[in-house]
Each structure stands twice: as structure tokens, then as C-alpha cells.
C-alpha positions in Angstrom: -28.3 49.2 -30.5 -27.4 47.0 -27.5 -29.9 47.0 -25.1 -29.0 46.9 -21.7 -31.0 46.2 -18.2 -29.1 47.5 -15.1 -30.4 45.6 -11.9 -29.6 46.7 -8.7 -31.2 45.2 -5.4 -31.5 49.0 -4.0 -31.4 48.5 -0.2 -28.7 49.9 0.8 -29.4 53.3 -0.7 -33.3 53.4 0.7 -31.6 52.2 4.6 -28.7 53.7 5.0 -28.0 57.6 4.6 -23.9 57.1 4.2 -24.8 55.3 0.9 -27.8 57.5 0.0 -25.4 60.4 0.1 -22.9 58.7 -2.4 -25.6 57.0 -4.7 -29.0 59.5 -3.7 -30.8 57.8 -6.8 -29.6 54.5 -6.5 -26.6 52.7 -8.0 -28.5 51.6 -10.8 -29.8 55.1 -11.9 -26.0 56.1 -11.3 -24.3 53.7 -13.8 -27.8 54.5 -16.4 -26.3 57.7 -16.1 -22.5 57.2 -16.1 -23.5 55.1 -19.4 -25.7 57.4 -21.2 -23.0 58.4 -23.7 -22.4 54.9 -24.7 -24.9 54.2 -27.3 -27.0 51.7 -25.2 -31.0 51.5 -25.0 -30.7 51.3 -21.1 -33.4 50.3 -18.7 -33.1 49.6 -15.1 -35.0 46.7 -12.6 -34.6 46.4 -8.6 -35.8 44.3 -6.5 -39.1 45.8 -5.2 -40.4 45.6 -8.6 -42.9 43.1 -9.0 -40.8 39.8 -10.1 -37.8 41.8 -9.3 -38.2 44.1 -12.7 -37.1 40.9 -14.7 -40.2 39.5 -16.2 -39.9 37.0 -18.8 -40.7 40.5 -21.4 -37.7 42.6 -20.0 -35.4 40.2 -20.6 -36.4 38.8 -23.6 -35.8 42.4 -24.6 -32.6 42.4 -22.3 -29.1 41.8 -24.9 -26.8 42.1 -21.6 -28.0 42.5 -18.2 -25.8 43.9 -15.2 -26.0 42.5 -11.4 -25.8 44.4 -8.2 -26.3 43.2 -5.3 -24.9 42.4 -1.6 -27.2 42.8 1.6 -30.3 40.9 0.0 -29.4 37.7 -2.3 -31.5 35.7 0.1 -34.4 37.6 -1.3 -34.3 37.2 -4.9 -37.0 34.4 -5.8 -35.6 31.5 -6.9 -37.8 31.0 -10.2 -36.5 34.8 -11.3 -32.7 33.0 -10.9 -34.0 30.1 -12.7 -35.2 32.7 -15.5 -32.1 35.3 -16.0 -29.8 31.4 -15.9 -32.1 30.1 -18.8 -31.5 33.4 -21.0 -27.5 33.2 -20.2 -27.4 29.9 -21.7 -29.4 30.8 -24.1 -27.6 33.9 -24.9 -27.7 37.1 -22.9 -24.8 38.5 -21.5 -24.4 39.0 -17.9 -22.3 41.3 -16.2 -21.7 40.8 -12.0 -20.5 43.6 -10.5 -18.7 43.4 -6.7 -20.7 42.1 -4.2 -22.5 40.3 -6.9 -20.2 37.5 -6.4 -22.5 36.4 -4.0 -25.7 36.2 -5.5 -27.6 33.4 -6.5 -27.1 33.6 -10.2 -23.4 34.2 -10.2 -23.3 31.2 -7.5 -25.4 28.9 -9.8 -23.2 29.5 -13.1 -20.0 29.4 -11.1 -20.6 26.2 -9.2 -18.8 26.9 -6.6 -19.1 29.1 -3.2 -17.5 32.1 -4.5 -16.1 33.0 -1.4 -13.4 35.5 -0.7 -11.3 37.5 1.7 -12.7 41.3 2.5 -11.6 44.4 4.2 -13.4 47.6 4.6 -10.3 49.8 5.1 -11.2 52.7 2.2 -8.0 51.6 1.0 -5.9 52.5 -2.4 -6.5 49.8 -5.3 -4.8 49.8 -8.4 -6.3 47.8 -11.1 -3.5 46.3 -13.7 -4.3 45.2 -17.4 -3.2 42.0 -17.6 -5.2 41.1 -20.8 -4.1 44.2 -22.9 -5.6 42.8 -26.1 -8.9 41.8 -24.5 -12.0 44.1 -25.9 -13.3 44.4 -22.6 -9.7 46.5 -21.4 -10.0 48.9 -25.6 -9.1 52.4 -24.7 -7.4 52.0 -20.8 -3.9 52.8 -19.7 -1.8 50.3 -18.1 -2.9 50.6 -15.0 -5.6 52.8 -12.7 -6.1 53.8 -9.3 -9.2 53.8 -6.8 -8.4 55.8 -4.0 -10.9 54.3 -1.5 -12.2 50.8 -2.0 -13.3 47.5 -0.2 -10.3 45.5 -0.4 -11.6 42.2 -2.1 -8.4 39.4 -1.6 -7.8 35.7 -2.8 -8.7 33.4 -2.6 -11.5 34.0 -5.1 -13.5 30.7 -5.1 -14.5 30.5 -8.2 -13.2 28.2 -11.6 -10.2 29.2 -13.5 -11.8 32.6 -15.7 -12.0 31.6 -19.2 -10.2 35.1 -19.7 -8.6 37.4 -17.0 -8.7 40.7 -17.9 -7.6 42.9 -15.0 -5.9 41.8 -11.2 -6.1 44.5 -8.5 -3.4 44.9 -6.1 -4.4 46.9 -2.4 -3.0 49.0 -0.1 -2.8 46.2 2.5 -0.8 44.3 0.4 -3.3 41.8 -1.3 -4.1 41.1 -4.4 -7.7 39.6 -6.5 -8.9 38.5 -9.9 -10.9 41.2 -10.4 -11.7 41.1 -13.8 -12.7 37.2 -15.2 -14.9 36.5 -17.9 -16.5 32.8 -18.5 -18.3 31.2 -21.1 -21.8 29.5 -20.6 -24.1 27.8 -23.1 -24.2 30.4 -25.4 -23.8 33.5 -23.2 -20.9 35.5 -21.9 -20.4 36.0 -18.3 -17.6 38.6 -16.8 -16.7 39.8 -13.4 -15.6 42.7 -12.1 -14.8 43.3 -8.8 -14.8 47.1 -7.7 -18.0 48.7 -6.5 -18.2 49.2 -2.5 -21.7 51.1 -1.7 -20.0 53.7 0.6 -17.7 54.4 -2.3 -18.4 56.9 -5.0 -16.5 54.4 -7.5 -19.6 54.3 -10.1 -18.5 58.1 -11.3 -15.1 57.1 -12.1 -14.1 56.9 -16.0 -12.0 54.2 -16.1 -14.6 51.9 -14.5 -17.3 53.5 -16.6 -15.0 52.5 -19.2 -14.5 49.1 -18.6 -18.2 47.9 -17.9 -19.2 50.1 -21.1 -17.0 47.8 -22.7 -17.8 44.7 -21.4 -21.6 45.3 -22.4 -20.7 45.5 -25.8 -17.9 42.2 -25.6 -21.3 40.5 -24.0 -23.9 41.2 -26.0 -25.0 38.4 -27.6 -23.1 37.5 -31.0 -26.0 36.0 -33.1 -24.8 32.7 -33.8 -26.8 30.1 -34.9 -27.7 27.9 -31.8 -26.3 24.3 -31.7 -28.7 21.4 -32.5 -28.1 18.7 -30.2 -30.6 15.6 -29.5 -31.0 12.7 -31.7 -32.7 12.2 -35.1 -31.1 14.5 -36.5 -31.3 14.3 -40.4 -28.2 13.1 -42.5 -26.3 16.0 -43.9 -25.3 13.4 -46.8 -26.6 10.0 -47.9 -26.0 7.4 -45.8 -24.9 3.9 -47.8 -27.1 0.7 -46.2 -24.5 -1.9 -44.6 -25.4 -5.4 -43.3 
């Protein structure tokens, strides 16, 4: 079984009652929920917890771990980013929801500012497959629609996705990446975009859908690791020359 740690930096939810009324438990309890019926062994970590809930025991037990935040990247210590980076590379699968594209972690994998264009307009999205054959988009129509979003536009500052699963087009008339994956050392990394805190878009099905799948395209494949370094032993006899 896949075992999966939902973090969420849970500010928004404890300060301000228009997001405590759409996510009263937190937007980590409500995807744990919204999950449930996916065969995971789920836990969930926030940022109050002593070293943020990811101690070097959670996420060694961690297979993929999922990433909310937006109003407090500034206050996740750096040696915790320096932790969940090590077991990416090493083979954990990451998930970054939303705002997520601005915390440190995403930021240090990326390489790049991740920057964007936003709007909060509660406007229509609709979210096209363009990767139909991709695992990550199994079992979703065409196309789906999120009646009220954050409208997320390019340009997305981030390197060309490895893979791009979905682009979301918005009621204003622009349009985002909004579902990348990228590879890193040995671990999987994808994106996906919707997610605004005011909007109840954690209950729908087709999301629910999407990042159930992704946890299970990310969990770690159980490769062997690559041996890299030198003196490494001969695979075959080596002949003496000169």
C-alpha cells in the first residue's frame, strides 16, 4: 500500500473565517478525506508541528508526499527543505499543489523563480487533457470544468515539464500549464495547478481524481539505485596493456 503524507502549511484556515468555512478542518484533513477510498496509508504534517511534521521518520515512511502552501513559505526551515529535496532524489515522490509553486522546495528542484500571472476573479476554468495516455489523466473525460477558481496564467517560470498532462484555459481568456511532471534523481515530481483556499475545489471528483492518480504514477518504482563514483569493480576482466 502506498503510503502517503499530506502537508499543508494550515494558516489560512486557523486566520481567516472565509477559508475556515470552505476547509473547517484544514485542506489537508480535506484531501485525507477526499482520498480515503483510494487505497492509500494516509497521514498528514503542517507546519506547527515540531519540524514541520516531517521528521527524518515520517518521511522515511513517506512513498509520495503532497505540498500545500501559499501565505508562509518564508517559514518552513531551511534544513526540513534540505530533507524532503534529499528523499526526492533519492526517491519519494512529490506532489505540489497551487500555490505550492512558490515554496522553497518546488523553487529548489525547479531552478528557477517560478513566477506566474494571477487573478482572483472566481472565474470558470476548464482543464483539457492534453496527455490522454498519461497515468496521471486514467479514468477523466476530455475535459472538466471549475466553476470558481484563481486564475493562474503564463508565463509559468519554470523548465520545459518532462511530461504535460493537463493546460487550463479561463474565463478571462488565459491560459497555464497546469499539469507538468519532472524527473529528479530518482524521484517524480508533478504539478498541478488548481487549489485556491477560498474555493471549495478539494471536494471536486475530477481533481480528487487526478491527484489520486498522480500519487500512485509517483510512488516510488523500486529500481535499483545507480552506482556512480570511481573504483568501481570490473564487470569483466580487464587485459594488461603497455
Amino acid at each position: 500500500m502506498t503510503k502517503l503524507t499530506i502537508w499543508n502549511e494550515f494558516v489560512h484556515e486557523q486566520e481567516h473565517e472565509e477559508v475556515r468555512k470552505v476547509y473547517p478542518d484544514g485542506i489537508h484533513q480535506a484531501l485525507a478525506k477526499g482520498l480515503a477510498e483510494a487505497g492509500l496509508d494516509i497521514r498528514t504534517a503542517t507546519l506547527q508541528e515540531p519540524e514541520h511534521g516531517l521528521t527524518e521518520e515520517v518521511l522515511n515512511n513517506t512513498d509520495v508526499l503532497v505540498w500545500w502552501g501559499h501565505m508562509a513559505h518564508d517559514r518552513v526551515d531551511d534544513a526540513i527543505v534540505e530533507r524532503v529535496h534529499q528523499r526526492v532524489m533519492d526517491g519519494m515522490g512529490l506532489i505540489v499543489l497551487h500555490s505550492g509553486h512558490f515554496s522553497k522546495i518546488f523553487k529548489k528542484l525547479m531552478g528557477t523563480g517560478c513566477d506566474l500571472k494571477w487573478r482572483e476573479a472566481g472565474e470558470r476554468e476548464r482543464i483539457w487533457v492534453v496527455n490522454p495516455a498519461h497515468p496521471i489523466a486514467a479514468g477523466l473525460p476530455e475535459q472538466f470544468v471549475l466553476e470558481q477558481e484563481e486564475m493562474y496564467g503564463e508565463h509559468f517560470d519554470i523548465p520545459a515539464p518532462d511530461e504535460l498532462v493537463f493546460l487550463s484555459w479561463f474565463e478571462g481568456g488565459n491560459v497555464f500549464r497546469s499539469g507538468c511532471t519532472f524527473y529528479r534523481g530518482q524521484g517524480k515530481i508533478f504539478y498541478f495547478r488548481p487549489g485556491h483556499e477560498t474555493h471549495p475545489t478539494y471536494y471536486d471528483a475530477n481533481v480528487l481524481k487526478v491527484i489520486s492518480n498522480a500519487v500512485q504514477w509517483a510512488a516510488p518504482s523500486r529500481a535499483a539505485a545507480p552506482v556512480r563514483g570511481q573504483s568501481v569493480p570490473s564487470l569483466e576482466p580487464i587485459s594488461s596493456k603497455g
